[in-house]
C-alpha positions in Angstrom: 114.1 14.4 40.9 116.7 12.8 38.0 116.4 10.0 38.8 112.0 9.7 39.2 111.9 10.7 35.9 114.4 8.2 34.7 112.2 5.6 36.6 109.2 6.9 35.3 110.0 7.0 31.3 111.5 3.3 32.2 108.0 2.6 33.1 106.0 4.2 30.3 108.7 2.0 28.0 107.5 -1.1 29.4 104.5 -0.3 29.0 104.5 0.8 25.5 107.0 -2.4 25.0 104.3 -4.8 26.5 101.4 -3.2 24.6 103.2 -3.7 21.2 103.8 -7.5 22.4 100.6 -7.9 23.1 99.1 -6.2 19.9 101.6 -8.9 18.2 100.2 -11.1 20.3 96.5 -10.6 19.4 97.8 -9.6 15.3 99.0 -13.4 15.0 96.3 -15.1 16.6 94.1 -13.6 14.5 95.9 -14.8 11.5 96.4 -18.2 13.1 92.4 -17.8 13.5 92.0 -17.2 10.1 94.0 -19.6 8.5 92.7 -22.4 10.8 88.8 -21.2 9.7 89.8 -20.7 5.7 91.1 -24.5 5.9 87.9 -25.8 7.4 86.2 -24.7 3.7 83.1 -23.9 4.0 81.2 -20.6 3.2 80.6 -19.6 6.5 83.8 -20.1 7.7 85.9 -18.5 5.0 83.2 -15.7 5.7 84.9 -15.5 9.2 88.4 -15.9 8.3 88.0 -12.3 6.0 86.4 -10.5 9.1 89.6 -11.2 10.7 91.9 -11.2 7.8 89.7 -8.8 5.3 93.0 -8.5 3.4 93.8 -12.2 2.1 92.7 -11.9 -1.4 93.2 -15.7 -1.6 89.9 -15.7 1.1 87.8 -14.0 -1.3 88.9 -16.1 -4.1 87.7 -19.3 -2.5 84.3 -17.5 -1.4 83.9 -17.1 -4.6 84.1 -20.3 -5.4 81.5 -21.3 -2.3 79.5 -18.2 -3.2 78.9 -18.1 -6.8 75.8 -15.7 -7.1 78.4 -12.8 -5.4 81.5 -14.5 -7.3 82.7 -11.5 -9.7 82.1 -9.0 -6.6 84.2 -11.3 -4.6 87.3 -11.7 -7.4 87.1 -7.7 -7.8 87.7 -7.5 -4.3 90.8 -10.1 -4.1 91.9 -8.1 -7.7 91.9 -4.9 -5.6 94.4 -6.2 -3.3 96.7 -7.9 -5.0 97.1 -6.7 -8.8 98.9 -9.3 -10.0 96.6 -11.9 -9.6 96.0 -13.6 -12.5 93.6 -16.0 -11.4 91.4 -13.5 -10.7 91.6 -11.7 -13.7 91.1 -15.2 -15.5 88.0 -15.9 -13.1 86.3 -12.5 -14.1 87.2 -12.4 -17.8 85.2 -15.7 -17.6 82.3 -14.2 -16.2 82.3 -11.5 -18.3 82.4 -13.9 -21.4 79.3 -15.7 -19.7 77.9 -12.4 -19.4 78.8 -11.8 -23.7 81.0 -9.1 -23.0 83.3 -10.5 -25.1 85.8 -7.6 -25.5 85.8 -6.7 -21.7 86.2 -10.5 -21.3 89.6 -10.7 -23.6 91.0 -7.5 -21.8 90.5 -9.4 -18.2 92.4 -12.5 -20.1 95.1 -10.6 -22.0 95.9 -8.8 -18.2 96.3 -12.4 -17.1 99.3 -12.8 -19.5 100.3 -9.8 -18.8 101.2 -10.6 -14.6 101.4 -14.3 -15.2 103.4 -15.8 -18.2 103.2 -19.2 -17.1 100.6 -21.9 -18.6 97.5 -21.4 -17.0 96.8 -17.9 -18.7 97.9 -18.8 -22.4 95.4 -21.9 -21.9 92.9 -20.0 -20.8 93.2 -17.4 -23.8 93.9 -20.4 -26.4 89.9 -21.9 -24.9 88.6 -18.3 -25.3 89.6 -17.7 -29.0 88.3 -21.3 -29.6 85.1 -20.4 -28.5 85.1 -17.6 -30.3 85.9 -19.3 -33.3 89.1 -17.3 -34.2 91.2 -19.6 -35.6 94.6 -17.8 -36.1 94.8 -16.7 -32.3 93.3 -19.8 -31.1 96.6 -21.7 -32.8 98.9 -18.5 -31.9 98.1 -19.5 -28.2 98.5 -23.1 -28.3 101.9 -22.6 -30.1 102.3 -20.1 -26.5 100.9 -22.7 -24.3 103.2 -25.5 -25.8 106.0 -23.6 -25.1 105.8 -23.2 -21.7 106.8 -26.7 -19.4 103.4 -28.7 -18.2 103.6 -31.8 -16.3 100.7 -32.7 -18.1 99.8 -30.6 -21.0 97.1 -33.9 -22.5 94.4 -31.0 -22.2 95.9 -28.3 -24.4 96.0 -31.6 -27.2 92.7 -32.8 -26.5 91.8 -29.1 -27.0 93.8 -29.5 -30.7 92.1 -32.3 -31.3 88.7 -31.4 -31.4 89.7 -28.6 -33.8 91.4 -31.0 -36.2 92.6 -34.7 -36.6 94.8 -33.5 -39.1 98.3 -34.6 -37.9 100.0 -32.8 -40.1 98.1 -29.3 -38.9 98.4 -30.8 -35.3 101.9 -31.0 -35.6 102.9 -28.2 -37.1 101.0 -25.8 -35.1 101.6 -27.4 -31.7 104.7 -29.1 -31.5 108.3 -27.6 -31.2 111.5 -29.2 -30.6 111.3 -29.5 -26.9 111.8 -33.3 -25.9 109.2 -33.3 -23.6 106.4 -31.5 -25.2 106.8 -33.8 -28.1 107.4 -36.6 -25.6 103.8 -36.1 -24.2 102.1 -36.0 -27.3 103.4 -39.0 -28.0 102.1 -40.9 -24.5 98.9 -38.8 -25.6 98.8 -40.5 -28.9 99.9 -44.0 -27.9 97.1 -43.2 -25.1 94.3 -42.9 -27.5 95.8 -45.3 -29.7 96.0 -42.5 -32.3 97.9 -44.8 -34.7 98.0 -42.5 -38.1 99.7 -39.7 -35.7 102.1 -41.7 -34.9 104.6 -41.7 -37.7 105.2 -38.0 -37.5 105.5 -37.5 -33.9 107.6 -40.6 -33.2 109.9 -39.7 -35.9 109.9 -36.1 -33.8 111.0 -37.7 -30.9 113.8 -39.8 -32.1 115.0 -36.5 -33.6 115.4 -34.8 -30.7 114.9 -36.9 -27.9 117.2 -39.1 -25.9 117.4 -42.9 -26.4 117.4 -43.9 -22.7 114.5 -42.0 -21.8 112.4 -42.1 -25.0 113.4 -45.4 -27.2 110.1 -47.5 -25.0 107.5 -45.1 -26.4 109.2 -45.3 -30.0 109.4 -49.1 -29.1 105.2 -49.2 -29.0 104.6 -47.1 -31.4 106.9 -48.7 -34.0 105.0 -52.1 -32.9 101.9 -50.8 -32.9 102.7 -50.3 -36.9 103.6 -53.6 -37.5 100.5 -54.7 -35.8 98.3 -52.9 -38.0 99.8 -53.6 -41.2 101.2 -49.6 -41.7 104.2 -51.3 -43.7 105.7 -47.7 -44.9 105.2 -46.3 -41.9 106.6 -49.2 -39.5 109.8 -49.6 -42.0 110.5 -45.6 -42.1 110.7 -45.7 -38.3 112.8 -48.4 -38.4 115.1 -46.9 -40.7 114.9 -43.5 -38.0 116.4 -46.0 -35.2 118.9 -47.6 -36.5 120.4 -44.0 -38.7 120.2 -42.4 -35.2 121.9 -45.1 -33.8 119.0 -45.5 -31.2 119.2 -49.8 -31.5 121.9 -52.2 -33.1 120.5 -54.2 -35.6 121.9 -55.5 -39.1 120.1 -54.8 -42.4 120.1 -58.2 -43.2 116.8 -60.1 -43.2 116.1 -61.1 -40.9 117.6 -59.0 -38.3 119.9 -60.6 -35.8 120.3 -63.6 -38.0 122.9 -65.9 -35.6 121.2 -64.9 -32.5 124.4 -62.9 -31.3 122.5 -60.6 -29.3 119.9 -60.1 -27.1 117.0 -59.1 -28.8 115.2 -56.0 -28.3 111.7 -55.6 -27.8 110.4 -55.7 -31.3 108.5 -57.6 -33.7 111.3 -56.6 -36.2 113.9 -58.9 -33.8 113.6 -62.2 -32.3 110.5 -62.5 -29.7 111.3 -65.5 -27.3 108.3 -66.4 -25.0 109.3 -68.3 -21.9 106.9 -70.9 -21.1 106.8 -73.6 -18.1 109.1 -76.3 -19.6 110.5 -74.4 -22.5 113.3 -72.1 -22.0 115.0 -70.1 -25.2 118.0 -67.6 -25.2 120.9 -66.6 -27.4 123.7 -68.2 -27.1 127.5 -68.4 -28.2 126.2 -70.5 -30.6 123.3 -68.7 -31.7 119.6 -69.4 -30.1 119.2 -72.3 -27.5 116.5 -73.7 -26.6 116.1 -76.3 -24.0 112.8 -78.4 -23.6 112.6 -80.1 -20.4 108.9 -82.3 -21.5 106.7 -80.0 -19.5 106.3 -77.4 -21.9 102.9 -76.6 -23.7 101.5 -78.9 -26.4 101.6 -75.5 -28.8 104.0 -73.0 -28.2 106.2 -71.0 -29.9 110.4 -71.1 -29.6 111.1 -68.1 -31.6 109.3 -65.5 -34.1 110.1 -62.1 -35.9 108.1 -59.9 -38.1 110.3 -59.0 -41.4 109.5 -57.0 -44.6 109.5 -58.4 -48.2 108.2 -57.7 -51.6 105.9 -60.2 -52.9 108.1 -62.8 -54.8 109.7 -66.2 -54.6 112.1 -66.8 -51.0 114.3 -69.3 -49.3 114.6 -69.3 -45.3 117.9 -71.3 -45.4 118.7 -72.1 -41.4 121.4 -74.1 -40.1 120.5 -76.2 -36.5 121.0 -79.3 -34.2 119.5 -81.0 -31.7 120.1 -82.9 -28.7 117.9 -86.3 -28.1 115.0 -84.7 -29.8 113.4 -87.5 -31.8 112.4 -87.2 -35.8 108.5 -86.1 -36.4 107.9 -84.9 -33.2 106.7 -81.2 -34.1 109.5 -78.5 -34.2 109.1 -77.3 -37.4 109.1 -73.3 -38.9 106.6 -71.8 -40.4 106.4 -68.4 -42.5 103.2 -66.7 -42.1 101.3 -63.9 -43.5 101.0 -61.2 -41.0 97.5 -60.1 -42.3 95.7 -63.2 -43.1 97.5 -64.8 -41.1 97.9 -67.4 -43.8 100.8 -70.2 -42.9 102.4 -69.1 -46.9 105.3 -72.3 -46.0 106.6 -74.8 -43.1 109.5 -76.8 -42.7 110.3 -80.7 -42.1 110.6 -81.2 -38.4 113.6 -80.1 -37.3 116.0 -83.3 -35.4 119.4 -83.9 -36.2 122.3 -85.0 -33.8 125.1 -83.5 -36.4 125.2 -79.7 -37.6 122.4 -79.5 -40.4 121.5 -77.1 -43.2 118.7 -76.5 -44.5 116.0 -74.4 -45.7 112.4 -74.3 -46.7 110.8 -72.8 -50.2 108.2 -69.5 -49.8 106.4 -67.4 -51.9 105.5 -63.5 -50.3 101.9 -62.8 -52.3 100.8 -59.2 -53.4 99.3 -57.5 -50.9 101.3 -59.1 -48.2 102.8 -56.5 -45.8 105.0 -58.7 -43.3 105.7 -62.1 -43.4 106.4 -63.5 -39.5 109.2 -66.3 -39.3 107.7 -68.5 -36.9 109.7 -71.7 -35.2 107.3 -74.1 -32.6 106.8 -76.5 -31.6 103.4 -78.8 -31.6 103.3 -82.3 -30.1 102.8 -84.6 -33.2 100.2 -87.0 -32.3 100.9 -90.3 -31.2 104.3 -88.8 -30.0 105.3 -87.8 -25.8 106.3 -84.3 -25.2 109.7 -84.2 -26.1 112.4 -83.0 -23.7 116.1 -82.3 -24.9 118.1 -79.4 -26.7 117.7 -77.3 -29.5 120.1 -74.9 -31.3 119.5 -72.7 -34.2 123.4 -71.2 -35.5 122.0 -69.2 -38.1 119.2 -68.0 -40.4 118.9 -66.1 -43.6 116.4 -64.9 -46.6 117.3 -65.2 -49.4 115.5 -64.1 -53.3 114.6 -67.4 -55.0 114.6 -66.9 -58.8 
């Protein structure tokens, strides 16, 4: 009798044991269900995946999306089972605020924070207080949003931006000493070729960013200066590199005068175009630069952007050449960066012996770079020549 009853509850356990593994069973399928019918996207098939799964608040977040006449029914439901979503609390504050319940709108958003203190809420309350025209918390949250890491916080500027194109109110409301915050705003700037924020915020970043991963961007921006004639501006961040010891350079003019170093890429060093025939690089020696009769009728061998007041100037330069004939066209120039003016040029440079020499320029008011230019243009009646060139040194110097 024991023993029936031993066989018997063994029986009702297997039973009850394969009941709960089918339940299981039949549980996971119809999650498996659900999932597979919330990924196909559509209205009617989200629809199905809630009748299986009516508790996936993430379902009735995306039906509201599909379904927007019963959208703030459908985010009150997914708010009801899951409390902290702040998406859904940012979802109806915005249909609340399209509805002008404005207060019941900022309570929805404020709740947001309140779960979620990542970006997306203080973004969305920095757009609400915008639209509302409040002023203080508008920059309150953008000082919030800024804050907090982005990959890509370009909206929360643009947002700035149409506020104000003050940069000085830009940056001192929005930006903080976090590299990459100020980093962005700089790619933002260079972006939309923003060029009178660019002083600040560049100056920003070498201040507390790193040279290897942020000297590029300072790189444009400080050329973008040159090229628009921002003189100050270009020549204070200048100053900014070399203090922070972000690029070698000398503070003689111009910079890298003997050509001992590679030069960086600036129009306040040494630019050296390679050309097809014509090939230029510092050497022991200073610059070298080989012409092999091939090269361009009109090209340039070297060039760099410098900084003078207007006044009276030498370029002294010492050189040589190798089988390069007299008159044939190398010769520098120094050039008005604005007008583009040519202000001075040299004889043709040709001489078999270490030469000295230099060439007479005045710098005119109003000038605000001066470009030292050395080409070479095929004299007529001459062949393109092909030999060596070497420039040992160059220097300004005041002319009384």
């Amino acid at each position: 009798m024991l023993s029936l009853i031993h066989r018997s509850v063994g029986i009702a356990l297997r039973f009850v044991v394969a009941g709960l593994c089918c339940l299981g069973i039949w549980h996971s399928w119809k999650l498996a269900r659900a999932d597979y019918l919330f990924h196909q996207d559509t209205e009617d098939s989200v629809r199905a995946a809630i009748g299986l799964a009516p508790d996936g608040w993430e379902y009735y977040m995306r039906l509201a999306e599909l379904d927007r006449p019963h959208a703030r029914d459908l985010v009150a439901t997914s708010l009801r089972l899951d409390h902290y979503n702040a998406q859904a609390d940012i979802e109806l504050g915005l249909q609340y605020e399209a509805d002008g319940d404005y207060g019941r709108a900022e309570r929805m958003l404020l709740d947001a924070y309140d779960v979620d203190h990542t970006y997306l809420p203080r973004w969305s309350l920095a757009n609400f207080y915008l639209r509302r025209d409040n002023m203080p918390a508008f920059w309150a949250w953008v000082r919030s949003a800024a804050a907090m890491p982005s990959e890509d916080v370009a909206p929360l500027f643009q947002l700035c931006w149409r506020v104000t194109t003050d940069t000085n109110k830009i940056t001192e409301e929005l930006l903080n000493d976090k590299p990459d915050l100020v980093r962005q705003y700089l790619l933002f700037l260079i972006m939309q070729d923003q060029i009178n924020a660019l002083p600040v915020v560049a100056s920003r970043l070498i201040a507390v960013g790193e040279p290897t991963a942020d000297r590029g961007m300072t790189f444009w921006a400080l050329n973008r200066l040159v090229e628009t004639n921002d003189a100050p501006a270009a020549n204070a961040l200048w100053r900014a590199l070399m203090e922070r010891h972000w690029v070698v350079a000398d503070s003689t003019v111009p910079n890298n005068p003997t050509f001992a170093r590679d030069p960086l890429p600036i129009h306040f060093d040494w630019s050296l175009p390679e050309y097809p025939g014509l090939h230029s690089w510092p050497g022991y020696s200073g610059l070298e630069a080989e012409f092999s009769g091939s090269q361009p009728e009109d090209c340039t061998v070297a060039d760099q952007t410098v900084t003078l007041t207007p006044g009276n100037y030498n370029l002294a330069y010492s050189y040589h050449t190798s089988q390069i004939a007299p008159n044939t066209g190398i010769k520098w120039q120094i050039i008005d960066s604005r007008s583009q003016a040519v202000l001075a040029e040299s004889d043709d440079l040709s001489s078999e012996i270490v030469t000295e020499s230099r060439v007479a320029f005045t710098v005119p008011p109003g000038a605000s770079f001066v470009r030292l230019h050395l080409g070479y243009e095929r004299a007529l009646g001459t062949p393109h020549i092909a030999g060596m060139l070497v420039v040992l040194s160059t220097q300004v110097q005041p002319r009384p």
